[in-house]
C-alpha positions in Angstrom: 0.0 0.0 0.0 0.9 3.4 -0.9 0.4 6.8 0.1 -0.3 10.0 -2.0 0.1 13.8 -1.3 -2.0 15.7 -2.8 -1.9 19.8 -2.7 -5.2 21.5 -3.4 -3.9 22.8 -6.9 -3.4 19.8 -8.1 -6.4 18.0 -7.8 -8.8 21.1 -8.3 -7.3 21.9 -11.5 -7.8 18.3 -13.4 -9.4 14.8 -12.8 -7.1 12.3 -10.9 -5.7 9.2 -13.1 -8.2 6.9 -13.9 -6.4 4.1 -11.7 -8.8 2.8 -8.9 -7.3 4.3 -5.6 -8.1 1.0 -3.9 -7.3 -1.9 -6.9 -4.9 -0.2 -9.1 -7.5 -1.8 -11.7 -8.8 0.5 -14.7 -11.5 2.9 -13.0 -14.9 2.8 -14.6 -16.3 5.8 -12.5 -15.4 8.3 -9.7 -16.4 8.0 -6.1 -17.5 11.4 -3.6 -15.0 11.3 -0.9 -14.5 13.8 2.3 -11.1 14.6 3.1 -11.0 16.2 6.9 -8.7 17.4 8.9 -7.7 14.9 11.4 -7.0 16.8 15.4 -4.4 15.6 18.1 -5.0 13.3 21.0 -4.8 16.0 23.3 -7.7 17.8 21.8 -10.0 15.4 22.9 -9.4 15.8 26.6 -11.1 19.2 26.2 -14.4 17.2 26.4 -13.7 16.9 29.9 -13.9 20.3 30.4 -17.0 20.8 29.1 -18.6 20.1 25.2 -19.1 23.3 24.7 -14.8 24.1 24.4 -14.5 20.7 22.4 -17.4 22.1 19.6 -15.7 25.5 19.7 -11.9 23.8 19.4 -13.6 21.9 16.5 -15.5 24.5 15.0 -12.6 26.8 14.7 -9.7 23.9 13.5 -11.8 21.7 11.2 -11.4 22.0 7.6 -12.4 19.4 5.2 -12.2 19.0 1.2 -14.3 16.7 -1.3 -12.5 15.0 -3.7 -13.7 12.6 -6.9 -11.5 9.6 -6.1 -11.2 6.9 -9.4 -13.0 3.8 -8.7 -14.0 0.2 -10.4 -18.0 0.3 -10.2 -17.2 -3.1 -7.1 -15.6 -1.2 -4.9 -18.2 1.5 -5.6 -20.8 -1.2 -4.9 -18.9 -1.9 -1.8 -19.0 1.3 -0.6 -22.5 1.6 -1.0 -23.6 -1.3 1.0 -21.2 -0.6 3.7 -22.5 3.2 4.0 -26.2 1.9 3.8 -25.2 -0.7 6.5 -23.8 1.5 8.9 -25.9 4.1 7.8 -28.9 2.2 9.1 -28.2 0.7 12.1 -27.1 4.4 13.4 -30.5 5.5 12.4 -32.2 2.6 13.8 -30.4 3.1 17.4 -31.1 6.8 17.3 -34.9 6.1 16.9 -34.5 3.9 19.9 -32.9 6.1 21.9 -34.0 8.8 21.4 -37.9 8.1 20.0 -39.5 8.8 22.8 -42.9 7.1 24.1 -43.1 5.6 27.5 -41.1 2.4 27.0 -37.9 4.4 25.4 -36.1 3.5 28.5 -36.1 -0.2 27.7 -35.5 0.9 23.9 -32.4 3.2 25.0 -30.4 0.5 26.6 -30.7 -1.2 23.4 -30.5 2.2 20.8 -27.6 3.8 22.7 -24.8 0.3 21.9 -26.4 0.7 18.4 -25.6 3.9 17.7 -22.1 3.6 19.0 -21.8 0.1 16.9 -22.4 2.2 13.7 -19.3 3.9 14.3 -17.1 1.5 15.4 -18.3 -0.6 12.0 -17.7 2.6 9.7 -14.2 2.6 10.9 -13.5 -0.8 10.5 -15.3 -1.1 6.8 -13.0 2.1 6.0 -10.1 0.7 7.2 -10.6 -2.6 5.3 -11.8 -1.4 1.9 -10.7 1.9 1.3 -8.4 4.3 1.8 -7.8 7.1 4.7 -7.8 10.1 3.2 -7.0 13.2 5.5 -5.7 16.7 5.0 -2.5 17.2 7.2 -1.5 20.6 9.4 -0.2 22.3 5.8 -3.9 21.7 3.9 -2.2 18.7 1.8 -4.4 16.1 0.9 -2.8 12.7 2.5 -4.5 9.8 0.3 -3.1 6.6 2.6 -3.0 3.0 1.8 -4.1 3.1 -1.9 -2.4 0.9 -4.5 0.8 1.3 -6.1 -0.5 1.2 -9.3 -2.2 4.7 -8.4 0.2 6.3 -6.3 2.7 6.0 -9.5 0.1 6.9 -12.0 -0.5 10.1 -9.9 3.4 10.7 -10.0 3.3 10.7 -13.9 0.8 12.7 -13.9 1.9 15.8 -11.9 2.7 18.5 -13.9 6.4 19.0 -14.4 7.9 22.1 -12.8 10.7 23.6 -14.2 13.8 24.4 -12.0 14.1 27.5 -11.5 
């Protein structure tokens, strides 16, 4: 697995190599993908002093990008069933913890491990079939753990800057 650095330029100007990101195979369409900025550990020991500093820390220092990453239509597939997986049973807990009526007690105890199963499974289904993108302290785009194929079809492709 490789990883690619992207600057904003780069990718704004022009479409990406049509490589999948996560095969190296031929892509046959482009997938939506949100690049965000990822925050140090220590940031999230301002939760204990309250949510209201941790939503202002990450109101103020989050910055995200969306990129068109090359795909095979399988891996888009397998994308979309994992979104719609995790997508649903979030929903599903949240209407059972939060829904209301006068057994959502019961229903919470249930909802509440639902909701925070949904998360742990989006993480894992990310970290199996696709890659992490992120954008680093500098606002580069960090593409990591895609396939060699693409991270060298991406260096050919970056426009050649003369020396100067």
């Amino acid at each position: 697995m490789a990883t690619v650095l992207l600057h904003k330029v780069e990718f704004q100007s022009r479409e990406l190599p049509a490589y999948c990101v996560v095969t190296g195979e031929p892509a046959t369409t482009f997938v939506k993908w949100k690049a965000a900025t990822h925050h140090p550990p220590w940031a999230f020991l301002l939760i204990f002093f309250g949510v209201v500093p941790f939503v202002i820390y990450l109101a103020v220092t989050s910055r995200s990008v969306t990129l068109r990453l090359p795909a095979t239509d399988a891996v888009q597939q397998r994308l979309r069933r994992d979104r719609e997986l995790y997508r649903g049973i979030g929903i599903t807990g949240f209407v059972l913890t939060f829904g209301g009526g006068w057994i959502a007690g019961v229903f919470a105890i249930v909802g509440f491990p639902m909701i925070l199963a949904a998360f742990l499974l989006r993480w894992y289904l990310q970290g199996r079939d696709w890659v992490w993108t992120y954008l680093d302290s500098h606002g580069t785009i960090v593409i990591d753990g895609c396939s060699e194929t693409f991270a060298s079809a991406v260096e050919a492709w970056r426009p050649v800057v003369p020396a100067s």
